[in-house]
C-alpha positions as CSV (number, residue, x, y, z in Angstrom):
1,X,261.4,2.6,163.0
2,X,263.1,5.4,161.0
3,X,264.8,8.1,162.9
4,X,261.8,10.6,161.8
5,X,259.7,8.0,163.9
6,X,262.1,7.9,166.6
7,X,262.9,11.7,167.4
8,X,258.8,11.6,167.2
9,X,258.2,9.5,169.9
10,X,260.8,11.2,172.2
11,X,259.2,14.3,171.6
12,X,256.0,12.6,172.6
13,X,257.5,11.4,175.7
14,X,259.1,14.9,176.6
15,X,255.8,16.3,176.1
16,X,254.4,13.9,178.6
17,X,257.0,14.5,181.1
18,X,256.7,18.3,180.8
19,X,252.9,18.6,181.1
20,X,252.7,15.8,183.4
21,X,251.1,13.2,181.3
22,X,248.7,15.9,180.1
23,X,250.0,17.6,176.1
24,X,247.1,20.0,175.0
25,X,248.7,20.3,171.4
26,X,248.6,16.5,171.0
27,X,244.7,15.8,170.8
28,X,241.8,18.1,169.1
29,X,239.5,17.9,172.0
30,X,241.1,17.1,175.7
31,X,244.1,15.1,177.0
32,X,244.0,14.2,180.8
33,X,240.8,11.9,181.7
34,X,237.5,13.4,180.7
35,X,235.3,15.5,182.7
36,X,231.3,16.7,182.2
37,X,231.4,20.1,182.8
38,X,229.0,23.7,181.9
39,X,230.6,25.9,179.8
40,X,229.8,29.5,179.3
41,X,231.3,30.3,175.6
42,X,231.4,34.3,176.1
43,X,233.1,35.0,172.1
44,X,230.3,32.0,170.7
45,X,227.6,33.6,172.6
46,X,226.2,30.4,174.1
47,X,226.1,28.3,177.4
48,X,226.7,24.5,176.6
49,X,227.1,21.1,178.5
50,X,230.6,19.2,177.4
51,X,230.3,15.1,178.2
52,X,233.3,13.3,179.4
53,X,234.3,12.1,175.5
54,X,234.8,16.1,175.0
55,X,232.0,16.3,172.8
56,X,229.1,18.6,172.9
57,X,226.0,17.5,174.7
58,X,223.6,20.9,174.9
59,X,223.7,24.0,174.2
60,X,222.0,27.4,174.4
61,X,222.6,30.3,172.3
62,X,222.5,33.3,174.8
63,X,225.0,36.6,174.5
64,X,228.1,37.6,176.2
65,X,228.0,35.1,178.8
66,X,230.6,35.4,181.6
67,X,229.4,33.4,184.2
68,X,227.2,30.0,184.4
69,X,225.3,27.4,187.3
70,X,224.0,24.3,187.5
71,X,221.4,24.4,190.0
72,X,220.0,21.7,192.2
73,X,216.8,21.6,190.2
74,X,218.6,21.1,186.7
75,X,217.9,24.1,185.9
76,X,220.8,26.4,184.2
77,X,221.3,30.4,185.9
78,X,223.5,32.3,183.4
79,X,224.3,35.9,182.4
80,X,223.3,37.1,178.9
81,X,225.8,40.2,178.2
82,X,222.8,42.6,179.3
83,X,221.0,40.4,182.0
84,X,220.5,37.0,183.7
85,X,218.5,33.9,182.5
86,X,217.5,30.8,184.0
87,X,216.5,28.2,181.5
88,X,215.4,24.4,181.7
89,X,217.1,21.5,180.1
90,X,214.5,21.9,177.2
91,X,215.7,25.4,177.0
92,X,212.3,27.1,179.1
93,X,213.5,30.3,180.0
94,X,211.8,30.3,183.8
95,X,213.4,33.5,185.1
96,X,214.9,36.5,183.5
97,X,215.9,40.0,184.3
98,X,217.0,42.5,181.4
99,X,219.5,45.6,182.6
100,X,220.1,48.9,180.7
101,X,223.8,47.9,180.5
102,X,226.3,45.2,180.9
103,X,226.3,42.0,183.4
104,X,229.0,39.9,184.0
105,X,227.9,38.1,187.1
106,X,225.3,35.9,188.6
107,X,224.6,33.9,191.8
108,X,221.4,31.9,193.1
109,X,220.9,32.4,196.3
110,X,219.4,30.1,199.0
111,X,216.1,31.7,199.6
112,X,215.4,31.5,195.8
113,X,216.7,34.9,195.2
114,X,219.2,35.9,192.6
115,X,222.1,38.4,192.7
116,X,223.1,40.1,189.9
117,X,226.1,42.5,189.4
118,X,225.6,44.9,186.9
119,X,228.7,46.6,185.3
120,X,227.6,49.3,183.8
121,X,225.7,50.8,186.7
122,X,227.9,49.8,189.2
123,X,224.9,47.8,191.2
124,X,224.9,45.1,193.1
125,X,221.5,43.7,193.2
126,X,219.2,40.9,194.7
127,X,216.0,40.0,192.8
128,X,213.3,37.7,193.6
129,X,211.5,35.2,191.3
130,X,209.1,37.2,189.8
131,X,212.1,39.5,188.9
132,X,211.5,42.4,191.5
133,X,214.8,44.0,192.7
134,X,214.3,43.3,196.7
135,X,217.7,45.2,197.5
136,X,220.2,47.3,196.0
137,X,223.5,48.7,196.4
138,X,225.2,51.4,194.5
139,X,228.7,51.6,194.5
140,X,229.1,54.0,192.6
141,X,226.2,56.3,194.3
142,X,228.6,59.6,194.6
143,X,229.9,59.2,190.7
144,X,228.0,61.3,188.4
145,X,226.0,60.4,185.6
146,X,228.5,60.4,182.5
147,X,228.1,63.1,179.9
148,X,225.9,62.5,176.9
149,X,227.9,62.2,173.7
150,X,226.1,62.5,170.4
151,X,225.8,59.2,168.8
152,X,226.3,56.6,171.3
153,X,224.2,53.9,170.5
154,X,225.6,52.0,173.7
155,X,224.9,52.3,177.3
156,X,227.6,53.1,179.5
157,X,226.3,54.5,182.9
158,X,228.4,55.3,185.7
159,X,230.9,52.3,185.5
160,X,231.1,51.6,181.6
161,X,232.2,48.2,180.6
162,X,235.3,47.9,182.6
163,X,234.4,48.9,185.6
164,X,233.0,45.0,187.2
165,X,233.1,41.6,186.1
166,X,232.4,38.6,188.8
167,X,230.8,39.1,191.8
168,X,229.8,36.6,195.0
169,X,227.3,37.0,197.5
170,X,229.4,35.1,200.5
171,X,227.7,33.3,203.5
172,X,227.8,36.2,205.9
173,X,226.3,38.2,204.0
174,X,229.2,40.4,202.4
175,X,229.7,40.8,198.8
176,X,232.9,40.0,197.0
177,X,233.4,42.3,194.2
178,X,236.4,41.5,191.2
179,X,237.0,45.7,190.3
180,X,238.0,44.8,186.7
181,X,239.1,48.5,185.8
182,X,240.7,49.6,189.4
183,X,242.5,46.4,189.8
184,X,241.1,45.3,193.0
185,X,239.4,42.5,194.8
186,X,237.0,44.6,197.1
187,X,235.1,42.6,199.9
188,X,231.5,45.4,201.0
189,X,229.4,44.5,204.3
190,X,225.6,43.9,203.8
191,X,225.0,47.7,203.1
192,X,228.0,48.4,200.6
193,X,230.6,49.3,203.2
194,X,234.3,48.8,202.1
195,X,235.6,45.8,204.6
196,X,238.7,44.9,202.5
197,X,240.8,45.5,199.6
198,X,242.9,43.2,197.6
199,X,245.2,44.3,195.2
200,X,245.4,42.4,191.9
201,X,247.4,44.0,189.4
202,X,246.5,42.3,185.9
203,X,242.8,42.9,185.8
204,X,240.9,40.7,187.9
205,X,238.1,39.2,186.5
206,X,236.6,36.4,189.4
207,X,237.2,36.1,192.9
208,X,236.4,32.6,195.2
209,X,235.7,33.4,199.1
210,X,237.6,29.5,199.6
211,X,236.1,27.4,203.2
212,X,239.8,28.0,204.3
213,X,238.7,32.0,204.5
214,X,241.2,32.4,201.0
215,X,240.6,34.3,197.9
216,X,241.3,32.8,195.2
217,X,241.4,35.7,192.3
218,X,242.1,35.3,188.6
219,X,243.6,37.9,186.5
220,X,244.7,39.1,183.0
221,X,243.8,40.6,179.6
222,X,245.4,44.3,179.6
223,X,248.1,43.7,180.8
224,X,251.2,41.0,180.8
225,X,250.4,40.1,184.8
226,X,247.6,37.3,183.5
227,X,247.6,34.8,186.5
228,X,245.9,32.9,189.3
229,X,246.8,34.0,192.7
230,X,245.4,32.2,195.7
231,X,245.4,34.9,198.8
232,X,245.3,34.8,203.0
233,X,243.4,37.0,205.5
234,X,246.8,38.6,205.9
235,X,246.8,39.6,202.3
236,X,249.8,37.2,201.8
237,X,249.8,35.6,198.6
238,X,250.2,31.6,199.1
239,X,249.6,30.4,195.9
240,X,250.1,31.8,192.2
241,X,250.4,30.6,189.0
242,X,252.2,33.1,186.3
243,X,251.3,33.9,183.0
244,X,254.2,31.3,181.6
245,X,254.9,29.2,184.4
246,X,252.9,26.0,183.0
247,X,255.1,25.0,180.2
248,X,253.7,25.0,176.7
249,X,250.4,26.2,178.1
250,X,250.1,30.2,178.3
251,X,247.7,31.9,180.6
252,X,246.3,34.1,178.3
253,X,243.1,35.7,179.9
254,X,242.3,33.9,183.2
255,X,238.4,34.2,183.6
256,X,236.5,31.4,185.5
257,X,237.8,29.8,188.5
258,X,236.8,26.0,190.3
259,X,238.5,24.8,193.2
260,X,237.7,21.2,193.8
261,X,237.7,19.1,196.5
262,X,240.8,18.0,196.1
263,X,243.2,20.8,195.7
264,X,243.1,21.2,192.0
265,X,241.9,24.5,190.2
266,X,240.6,24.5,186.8
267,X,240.7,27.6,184.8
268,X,239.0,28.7,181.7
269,X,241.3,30.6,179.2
270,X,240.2,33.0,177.7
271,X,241.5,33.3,174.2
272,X,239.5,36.3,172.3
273,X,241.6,39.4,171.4
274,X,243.5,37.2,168.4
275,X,244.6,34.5,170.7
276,X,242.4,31.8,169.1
277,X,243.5,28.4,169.0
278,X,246.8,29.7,170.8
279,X,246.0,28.0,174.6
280,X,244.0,25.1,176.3
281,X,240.3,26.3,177.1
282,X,239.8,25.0,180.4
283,X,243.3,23.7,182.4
284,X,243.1,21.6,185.3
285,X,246.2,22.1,187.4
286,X,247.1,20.2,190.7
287,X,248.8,22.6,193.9
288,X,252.1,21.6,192.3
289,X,251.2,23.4,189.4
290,X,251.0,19.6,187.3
291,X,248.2,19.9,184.3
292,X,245.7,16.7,184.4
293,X,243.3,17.9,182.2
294,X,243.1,20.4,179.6
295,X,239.7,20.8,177.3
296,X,240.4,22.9,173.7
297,X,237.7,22.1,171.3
298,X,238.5,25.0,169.0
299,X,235.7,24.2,166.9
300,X,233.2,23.8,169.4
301,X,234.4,26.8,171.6
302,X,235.5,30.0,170.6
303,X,236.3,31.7,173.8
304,X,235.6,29.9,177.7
305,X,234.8,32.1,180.1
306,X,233.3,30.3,182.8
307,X,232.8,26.5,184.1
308,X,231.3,24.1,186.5
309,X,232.2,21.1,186.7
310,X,229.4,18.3,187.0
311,X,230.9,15.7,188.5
312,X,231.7,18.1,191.9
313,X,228.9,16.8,194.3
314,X,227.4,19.8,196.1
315,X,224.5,22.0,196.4
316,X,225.6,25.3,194.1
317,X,223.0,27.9,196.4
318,X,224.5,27.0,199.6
319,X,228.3,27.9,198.8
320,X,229.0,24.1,197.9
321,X,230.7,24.5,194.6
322,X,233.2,26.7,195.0
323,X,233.0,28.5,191.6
């Protein structure tokens, strides 16, 4: 072997040691062992299903999608950019509800409802099958309406397009609300009550109620503070990853969150806003912060937003994938 060869295979072997076994920049589609997971592609405006050899198994072309489930049924419950689908594997579109403005966030709940948090109005909603809103809360009820401004073609409403992005409906009831645009976590009682409020500088953009009573909160775009911060009761944080703490992998948007059963988070990253190709997808890191898997099919995806993954046993209505 020429010393060309040589210094490549130490680099190789650094690369390993640094990432853990795991170099994104080495292969086109994954490194780490493969995983079947549901992808929401929010910049390629579709919702796709990835199989374990990285490749691309289905896929549905939707809009701004921000936030995906697999449901019990085999059905898949996704937002569209301006509303909430549920489709069939053969792409049936079984429920659907259409909003004036933006929506980021989507949930099925167990008694078949499904809640919905609308951005642009600043709602959070609950509707039933048939698509009838059955409750609604309005956070921003004492904001008034925004001036008209000759021209716009695009709704705003009350909260615009920064104002939410995910949203939970927890187990006892409450609401967990990522504040995109005040850089807050807020956590409302049944009727829209304040309960809790957890700062998180950087612009969070999903927040997990973990079975440990944790928040787990992702964070970045705007700002250089991109990062994953897991958070107690107390409000102590006991768990963070920074933007550049994973080396050779930047955080640069952190969107969708997993936490699986054991320990590890995976992460979608995402790259729109000229950071194409610059990043891992979808990271999988271990507590210690150790990559395993990392997913960056750059021609495939153009900017993850959100994931399941498939092979997590667990009933996605009842607060079983924690997502």
């Amino acid at each position: 072997m020429d010393r060309k060869g040589v210094l490549l295979v130490l680099a190789a072997s650094v690369a390993a040691t640094v990432f853990g076994g795991v170099d994104w920049k080495s292969d086109p589609v994954q490194s780490g062992p493969g995983r079947r997971f549901l992808l929401g592609d929010y910049s390629g405006g579709k919702v796709c299903i990835v199989g374990v050899d990285g490749k691309v198994e289905w896929q549905c072309k939707t809009g701004h999608v921000d936030d995906v489930w697999m449901l019990p049924n085999g059905n898949i419950l996704f937002n569209t950019g301006t509303g909430v689908q549920e489709v069939t594997p053969a792409k049936e579109v079984v429920f659907e509800y259409k909003s004036k403005g933006e929506v980021f966030a989507c949930q099925r709940l167990p008694n078949g409802n499904t809640f919905i948090g609308e951005c642009s109005d600043g709602n959070l909603l609950e509707v039933d099958p048939a698509g009838t809103i059955v409750k609604k809360i309005e956070l921003l009820a004492d904001v008034p309406e925004p001036p008209a401004v000759k021209g716009r073609k695009k709704y705003v409403g009350k909260g615009g397009h920064s104002f939410m992005r995910n949203a939970r409906k927890l187990a006892n009831g409450n609401y967990l609300v990522a504040l995109y645009g005040q850089k807050k976590v807020v956590e409302y009682d049944p009727d829209g009550k304040v309960l809790r409020e957890i700062p998180a500088e950087g612009w969070p953009h999903s927040a997990i109620r973990l079975p440990n009573g944790n928040t787990l909160i992702s964070c970045g775009d705007k700002s250089t503070k991109n990062k994953v911060m897991e958070v107690d009761p107390a409000g102590k944080i006991v768990w963070k990853i920074d933007q550049d703490e994973l080396p050779g992998t930047t955080l640069y948007f952190v969107t969708g969150l997993q936490r699986l059963p054991n320990g590890n988070t995976v992460l979608t990253n995402w790259l729109g806003h000229g950071k194409a190709r610059k990043s891992a997808h979808v990271i999988e890191v271990t507590p210690e912060k150790e990559i395993v898997w990392s997913y960056q099919d750059f021609d495939a995806v153009a900017a993850a937003a959100s994931i399941q993954l498939l092979e997590v046993p667990g009933d996605a209505t009842k607060g079983e994938i924690w997502h």
